[in-house]
DONU-256917 format. One record per residue (C-alpha): x, y, z; residue in three letters. Coordinates in nm, 2 decimals, decimal comma, m for minus. Each point is the difference from the previous one (the first is absolute). Layout:
DONU-256917
mivo px: X py: Y pz: Z rest: Ala
...
//
This chain:
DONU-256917
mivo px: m1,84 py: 0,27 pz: m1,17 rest: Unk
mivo px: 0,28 py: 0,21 pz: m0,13 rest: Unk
mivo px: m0,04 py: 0,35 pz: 0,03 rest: Unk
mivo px: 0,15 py: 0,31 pz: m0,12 rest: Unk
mivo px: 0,08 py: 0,37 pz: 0,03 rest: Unk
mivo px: 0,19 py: 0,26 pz: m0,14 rest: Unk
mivo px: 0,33 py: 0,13 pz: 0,07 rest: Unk
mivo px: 0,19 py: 0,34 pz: m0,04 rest: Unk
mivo px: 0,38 py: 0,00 pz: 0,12 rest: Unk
mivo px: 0,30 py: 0,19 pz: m0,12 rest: Unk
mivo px: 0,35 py: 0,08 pz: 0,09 rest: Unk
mivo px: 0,20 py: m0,25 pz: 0,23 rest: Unk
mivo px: m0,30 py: m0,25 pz: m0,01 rest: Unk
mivo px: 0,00 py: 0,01 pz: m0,37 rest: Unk
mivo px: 0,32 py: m0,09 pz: m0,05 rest: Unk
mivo px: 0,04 py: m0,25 pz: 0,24 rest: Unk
mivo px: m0,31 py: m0,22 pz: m0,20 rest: Unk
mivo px: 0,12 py: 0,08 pz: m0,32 rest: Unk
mivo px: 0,37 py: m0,11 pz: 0,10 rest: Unk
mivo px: m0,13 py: m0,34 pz: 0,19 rest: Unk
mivo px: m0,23 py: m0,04 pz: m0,34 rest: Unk
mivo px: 0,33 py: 0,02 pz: m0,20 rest: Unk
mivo px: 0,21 py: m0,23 pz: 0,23 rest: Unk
mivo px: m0,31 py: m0,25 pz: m0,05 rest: Unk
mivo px: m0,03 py: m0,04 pz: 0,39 rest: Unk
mivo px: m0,37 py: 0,02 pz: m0,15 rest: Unk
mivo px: m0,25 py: 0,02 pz: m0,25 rest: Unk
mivo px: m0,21 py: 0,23 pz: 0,05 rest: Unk
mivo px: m0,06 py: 0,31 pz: 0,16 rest: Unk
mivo px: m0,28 py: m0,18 pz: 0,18 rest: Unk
mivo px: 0,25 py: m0,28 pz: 0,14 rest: Unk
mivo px: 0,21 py: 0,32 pz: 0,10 rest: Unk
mivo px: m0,30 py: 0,17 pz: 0,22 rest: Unk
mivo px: m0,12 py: m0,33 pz: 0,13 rest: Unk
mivo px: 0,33 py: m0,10 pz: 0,14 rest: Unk
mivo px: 0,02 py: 0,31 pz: 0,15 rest: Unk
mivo px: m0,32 py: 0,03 pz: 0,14 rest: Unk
mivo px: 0,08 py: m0,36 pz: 0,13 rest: Unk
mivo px: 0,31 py: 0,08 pz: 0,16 rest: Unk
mivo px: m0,14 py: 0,31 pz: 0,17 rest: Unk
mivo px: m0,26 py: m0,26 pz: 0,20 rest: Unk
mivo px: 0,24 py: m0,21 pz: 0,10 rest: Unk
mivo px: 0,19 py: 0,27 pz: 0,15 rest: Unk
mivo px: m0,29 py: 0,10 pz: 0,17 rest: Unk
mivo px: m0,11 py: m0,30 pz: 0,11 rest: Unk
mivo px: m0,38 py: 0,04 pz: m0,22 rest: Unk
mivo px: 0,14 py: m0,37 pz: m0,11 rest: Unk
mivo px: 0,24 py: m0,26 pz: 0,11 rest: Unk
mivo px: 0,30 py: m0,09 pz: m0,16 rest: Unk
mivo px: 0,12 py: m0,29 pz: m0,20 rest: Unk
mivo px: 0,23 py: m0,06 pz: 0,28 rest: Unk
mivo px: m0,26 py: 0,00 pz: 0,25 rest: Unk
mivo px: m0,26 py: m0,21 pz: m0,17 rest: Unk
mivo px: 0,32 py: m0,26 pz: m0,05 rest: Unk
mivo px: 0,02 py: 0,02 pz: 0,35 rest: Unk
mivo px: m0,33 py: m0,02 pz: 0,19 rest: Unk
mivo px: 0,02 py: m0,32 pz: m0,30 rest: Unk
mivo px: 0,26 py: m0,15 pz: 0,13 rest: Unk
mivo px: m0,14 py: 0,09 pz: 0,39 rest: Unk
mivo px: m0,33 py: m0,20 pz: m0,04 rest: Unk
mivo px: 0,23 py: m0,31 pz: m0,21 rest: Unk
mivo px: 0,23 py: 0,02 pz: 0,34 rest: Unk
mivo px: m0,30 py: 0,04 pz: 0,25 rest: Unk
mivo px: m0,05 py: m0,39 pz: 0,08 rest: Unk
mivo px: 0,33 py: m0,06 pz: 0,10 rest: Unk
mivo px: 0,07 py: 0,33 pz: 0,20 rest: Unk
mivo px: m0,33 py: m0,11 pz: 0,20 rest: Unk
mivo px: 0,15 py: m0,34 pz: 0,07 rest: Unk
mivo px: 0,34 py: 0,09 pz: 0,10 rest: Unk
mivo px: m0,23 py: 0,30 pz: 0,21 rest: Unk
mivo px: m0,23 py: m0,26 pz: 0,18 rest: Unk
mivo px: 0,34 py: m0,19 pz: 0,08 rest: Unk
mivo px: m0,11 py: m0,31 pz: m0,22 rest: Unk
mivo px: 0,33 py: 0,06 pz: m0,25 rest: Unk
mivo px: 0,33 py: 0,14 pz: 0,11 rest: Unk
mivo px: 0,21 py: 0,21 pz: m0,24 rest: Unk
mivo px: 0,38 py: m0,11 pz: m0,05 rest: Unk
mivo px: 0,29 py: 0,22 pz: m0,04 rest: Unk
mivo px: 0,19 py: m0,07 pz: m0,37 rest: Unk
mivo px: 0,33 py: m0,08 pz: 0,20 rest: Unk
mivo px: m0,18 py: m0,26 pz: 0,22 rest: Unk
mivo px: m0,12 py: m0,20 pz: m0,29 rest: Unk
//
């Protein structure tokens, strides 16, 4: 459910949507707020990154194998070896 509220802003923050409105980096003043809002958890760690979604993905792909060479039943090679 999408939900709404209203905003009053002025000065520096004002200028800086209307100027990312006119270099199109979005569409709306919405998009503007949202990615702000979005990058402000992030920093604050309310949500994870893309980054470390991608990685705790790529983790769980990689997690057989690491247990195998862990329990000793696959050995890793180094690149010059091969």
């Amino acid at each position: 459910m999408m939900k709404s509220t209203m905003l009053q802003y002025d000065g520096a923050v004002e200028q800086a949507v209307e100027r990312l409105l006119q270099m199109r980096v979005f569409s709306s003043k919405a998009e503007v707020f949202r990615a702000g809002a979005m990058e402000l958890a992030v920093k604050y760690g309310a949500i994870k990154s893309r980054e470390e979604i991608i990685e705790e993905m790529m983790y769980e792909d990689a997690k057989p194998a690491i247990m195998r060479v862990k329990s000793g039943k696959a050995k890793l090679h180094r690149l010059e070896d091969i």
